[in-house]
N, C-alpha and C positions, 0 to 999 in steps of 0.2 A: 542715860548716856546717849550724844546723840550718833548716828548710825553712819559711817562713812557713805559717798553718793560713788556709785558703783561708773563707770564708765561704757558705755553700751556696746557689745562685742558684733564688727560689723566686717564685711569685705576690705572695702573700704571708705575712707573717708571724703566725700564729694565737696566741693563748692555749692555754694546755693546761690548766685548770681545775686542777691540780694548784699549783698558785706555784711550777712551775719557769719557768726561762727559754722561752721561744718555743723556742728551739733545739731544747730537750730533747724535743719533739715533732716532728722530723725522724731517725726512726731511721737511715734509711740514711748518713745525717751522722754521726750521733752514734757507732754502734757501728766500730768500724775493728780494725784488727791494732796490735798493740802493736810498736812499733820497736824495743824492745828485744830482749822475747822470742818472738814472733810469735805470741803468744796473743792471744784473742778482749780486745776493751776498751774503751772507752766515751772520749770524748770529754767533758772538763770542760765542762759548760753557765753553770754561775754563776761569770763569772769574776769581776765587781765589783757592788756595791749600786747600784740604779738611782739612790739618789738620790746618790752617789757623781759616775756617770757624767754626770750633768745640772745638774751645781754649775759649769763654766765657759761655759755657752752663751753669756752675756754677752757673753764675749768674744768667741766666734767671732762672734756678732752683727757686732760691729765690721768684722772682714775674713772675710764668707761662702765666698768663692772664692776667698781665698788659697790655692796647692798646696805652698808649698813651707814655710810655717812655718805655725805656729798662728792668727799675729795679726802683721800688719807692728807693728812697735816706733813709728813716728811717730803711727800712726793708735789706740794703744793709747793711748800719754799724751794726744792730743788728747782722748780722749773718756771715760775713767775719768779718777777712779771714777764707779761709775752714781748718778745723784742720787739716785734714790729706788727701796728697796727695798718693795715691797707683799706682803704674806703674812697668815696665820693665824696667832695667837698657838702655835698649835702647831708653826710652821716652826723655833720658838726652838730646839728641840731635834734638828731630823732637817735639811731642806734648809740653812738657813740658814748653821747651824756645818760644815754640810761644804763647803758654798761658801766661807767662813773659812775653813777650814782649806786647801782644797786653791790659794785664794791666796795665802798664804800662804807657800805651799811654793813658788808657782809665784816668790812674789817672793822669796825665800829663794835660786831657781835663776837672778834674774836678769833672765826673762821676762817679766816685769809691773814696770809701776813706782813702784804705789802696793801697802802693807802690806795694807789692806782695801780690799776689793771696792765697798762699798755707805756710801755718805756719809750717807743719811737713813734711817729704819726707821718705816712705819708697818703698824698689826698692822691686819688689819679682823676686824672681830666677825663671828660665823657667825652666818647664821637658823635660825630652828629651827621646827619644824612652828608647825604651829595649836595644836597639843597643847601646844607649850610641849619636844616631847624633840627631839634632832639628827634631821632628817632624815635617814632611813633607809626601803630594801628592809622592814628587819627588822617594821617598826613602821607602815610603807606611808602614812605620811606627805609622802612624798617630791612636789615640784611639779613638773611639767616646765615648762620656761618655752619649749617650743614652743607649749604649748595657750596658755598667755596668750598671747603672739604672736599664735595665729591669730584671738582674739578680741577683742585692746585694741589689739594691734599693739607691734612693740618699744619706740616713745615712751615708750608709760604704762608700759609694765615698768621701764623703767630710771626714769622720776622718779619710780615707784614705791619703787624701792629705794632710790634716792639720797635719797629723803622720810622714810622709813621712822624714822631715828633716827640720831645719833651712828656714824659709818663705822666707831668703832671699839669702839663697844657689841654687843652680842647680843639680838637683837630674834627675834620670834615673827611668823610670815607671818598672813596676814590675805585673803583670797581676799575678803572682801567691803570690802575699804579700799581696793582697784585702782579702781573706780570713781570716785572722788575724782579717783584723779591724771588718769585719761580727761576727765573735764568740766574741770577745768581746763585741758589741749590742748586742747580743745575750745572753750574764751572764748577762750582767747590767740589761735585761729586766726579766731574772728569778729571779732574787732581790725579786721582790715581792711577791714571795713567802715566802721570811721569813720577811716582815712585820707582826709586831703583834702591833696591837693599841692598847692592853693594856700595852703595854711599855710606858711609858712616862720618865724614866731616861735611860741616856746616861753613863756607867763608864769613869772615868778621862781620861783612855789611850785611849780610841777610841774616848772621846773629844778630843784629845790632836791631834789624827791622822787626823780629819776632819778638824782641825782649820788649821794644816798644808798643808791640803787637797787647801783650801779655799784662802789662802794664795799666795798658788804657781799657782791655776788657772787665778785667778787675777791677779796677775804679769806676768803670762804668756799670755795674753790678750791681756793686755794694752802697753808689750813691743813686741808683734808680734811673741810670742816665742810657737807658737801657738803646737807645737812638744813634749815642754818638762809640757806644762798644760794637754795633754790627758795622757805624761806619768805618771802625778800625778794623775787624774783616777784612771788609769789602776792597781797604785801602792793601792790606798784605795780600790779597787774593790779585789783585791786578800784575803786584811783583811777582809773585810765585807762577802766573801764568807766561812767566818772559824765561821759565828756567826750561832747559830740554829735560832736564835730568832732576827730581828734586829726592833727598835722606831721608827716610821710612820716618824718622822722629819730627822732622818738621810738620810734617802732613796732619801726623798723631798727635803734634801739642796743635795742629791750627783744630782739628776735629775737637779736641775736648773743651777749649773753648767757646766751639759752636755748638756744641751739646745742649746748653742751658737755653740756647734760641730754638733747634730743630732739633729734636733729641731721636725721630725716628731714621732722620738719614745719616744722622753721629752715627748711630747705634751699627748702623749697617757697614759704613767707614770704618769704624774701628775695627769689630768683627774682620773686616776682608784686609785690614793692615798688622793682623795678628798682636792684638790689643788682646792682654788678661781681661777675664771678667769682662761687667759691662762698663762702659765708660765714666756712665753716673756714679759709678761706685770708683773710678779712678782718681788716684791725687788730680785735685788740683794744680796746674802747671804755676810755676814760681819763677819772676823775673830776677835778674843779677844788676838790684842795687848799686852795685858800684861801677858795672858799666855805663847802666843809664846816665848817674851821675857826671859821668867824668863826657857825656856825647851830651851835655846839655847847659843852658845856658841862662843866666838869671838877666831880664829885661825890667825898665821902670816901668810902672803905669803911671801916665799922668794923664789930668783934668788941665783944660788951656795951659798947656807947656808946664801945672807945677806938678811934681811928683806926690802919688796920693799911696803906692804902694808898688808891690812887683810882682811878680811871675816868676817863675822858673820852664822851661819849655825848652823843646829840640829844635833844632836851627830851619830843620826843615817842617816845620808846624806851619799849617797855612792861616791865614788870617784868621779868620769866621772861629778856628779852635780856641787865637789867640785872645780877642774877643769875649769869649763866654767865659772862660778863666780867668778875664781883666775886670768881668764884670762880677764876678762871686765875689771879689772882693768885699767886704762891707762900708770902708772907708771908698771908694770907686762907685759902689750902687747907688750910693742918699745924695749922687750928683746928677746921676741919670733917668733924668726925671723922663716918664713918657711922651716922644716928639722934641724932646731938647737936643738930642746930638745932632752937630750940623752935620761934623764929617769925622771919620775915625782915622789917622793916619797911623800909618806900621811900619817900622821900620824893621825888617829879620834882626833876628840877635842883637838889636839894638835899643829900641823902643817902640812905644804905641802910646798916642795921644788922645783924647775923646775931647774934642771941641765942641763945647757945649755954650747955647744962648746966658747971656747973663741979665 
């Protein structure tokens, strides 16, 4: 019988600067006598491609400390496949398909009981220097996002990035645009100053603005559109900054919203506006359906004056919003070819046209 190959008990495991395995840099491991001929021999170090070995963690995810199989078979179906796959348009070809593939196989053997792995796919765009090239050693463009930390604090880095542009466009860093997202934490946290707990009503129109508030964070979420949910913030934070007086509950439904962007100056907001528990663990705030409905308005889209589709949207939506929503459309995009719109016109609550070359 042949003898299992024991793995060598070390501190730790180093790089060898070379792109061998870590292994290959334990000689006393590595070099052994040959079983067969009892000549001098080396010990195979690369035995599989790392990204090979790192395409099922998923699943171990599911049952960590299971010893005797991979993954118990109940708690695999409860919880595959994984909703959502996150990566770089470059996993398409290295991680991605080896995770594909080696589910594949495992469902092929039985072991799994779904065919693919990953139910949604979104890519995120890479930043790239100030320069405009990938960040790189090479090129010494590279940021560390400890010095931002030690200067903005994590907060403004992350609604820095999540501000930054389209999650899944390629945007260029900006070392002097951080500032921005700092003074904005920065209003949001002097808010409480104009809480007054004996408010307890809310008027129609700044209900009206919060539900729309609620609305758009939410969707902006849940579709990855994580850019245009802080712009909706930032857009109720300039109202709320016009109140002398503002309702313990407004403040607390804008704070758990911004939870998911800043979670440590949420946390602290909540805490001093006598929030149960921590915020993370709070419902969810929930918009009223029928008000939005009934404050909102269905618009045509049209390509050179013919109608290709429509909208629905609030009267006061500004352009650029109405725009990106004209343009999801599918029957509206396969007209919009890149550099073909001459000019967009908008009419509020009326319509928007995209005049495009023919």
């Amino acid at each position: 019988d042949e003898l299992p190959v024991i793995l060598p008990e070390v501190e730790a495991y180093e790089p060898t600067g070379t792109g061998e395995s870590p292994l290959a840099g334990i000689e006393e491991w590595v070099k052994v006598e040959c079983p067969a001929c009892g000549e001098e021999a080396k010990r195979e170090t690369n035995t599989m491609p790392q990204w090979a070995g790192s395409s099922w963690y998923y699943l171990r995810y599911i049952d960590p400390k299971n010893e005797k199989v991979m993954v118990d078979k109940d708690k695999e179906k409860r919880w595959m496949p994984v909703n959502m796959y996150v990566g770089g348009a470059e996993h398409a070809t290295r991680h991605l398909i080896y995770a594909r593939f080696w589910h594949k196989f495992l469902f092929d053997q039985g072991q799994v009981s779904t065919s693919e792995p990953f139910a949604r796919l979104q890519n995120v765009g890479l930043i790239a220097g100030e320069d405009g090239r990938k960040m790189s050693k090479r090129w010494g463009n590279a940021v560390n996002p400890d010095e931002v930390i030690a200067e903005y604090g994590a907060d403004t880095l992350r609604v820095y990035e999540m501000f930054m542009g389209p999650f899944n466009a390629g945007v260029d860093w900006s070392t002097g645009s951080i500032g921005g997202a700092n003074r904005f934490l920065n209003r949001v946290w002097r808010m409480q100053l104009k809480v007054d707990n004996s408010k307890s009503t809310v008027d129609d129109n700044l209900n009206l603005l919060v539900q729309k508030m609620i609305k758009r964070v939410t969707e902006g979420v849940e579709q990855f559109k994580f850019n245009t949910a802080i712009a909706a913030l930032m857009e109720l934070l300039n109202e709320l900054e016009k109140l002398e007086r503002a309702a313990p509950e407004v403040i607390k439904t804008y704070v758990l919203l911004l939870s998911v962007f800043a979670p440590h100056v949420a946390e602290e907001m909540w805490s001093n506006l006598g929030g149960e528990g921590l915020a993370m663990q709070a419902a969810w705030p929930k918009y009223n359906e029928k008000l939005l409905k009934a404050a909102t308005v269905t618009i045509p889209v049209q390509i050179n004056g013919r109608v290709r589709g429509e909208i629905t949207v609030n009267p006061d939506v500004k352009q650029e919003a109405v725009e990106e929503l004209a343009r999801d459309i599918e029957n509206v995009n396969r007209y919009l070819v890149k550099g073909n719109v001459r000019k967009v016109i908008y009419v509020p609550s009326r319509m928007i046209n995209f005049v495009v070359k023919r």
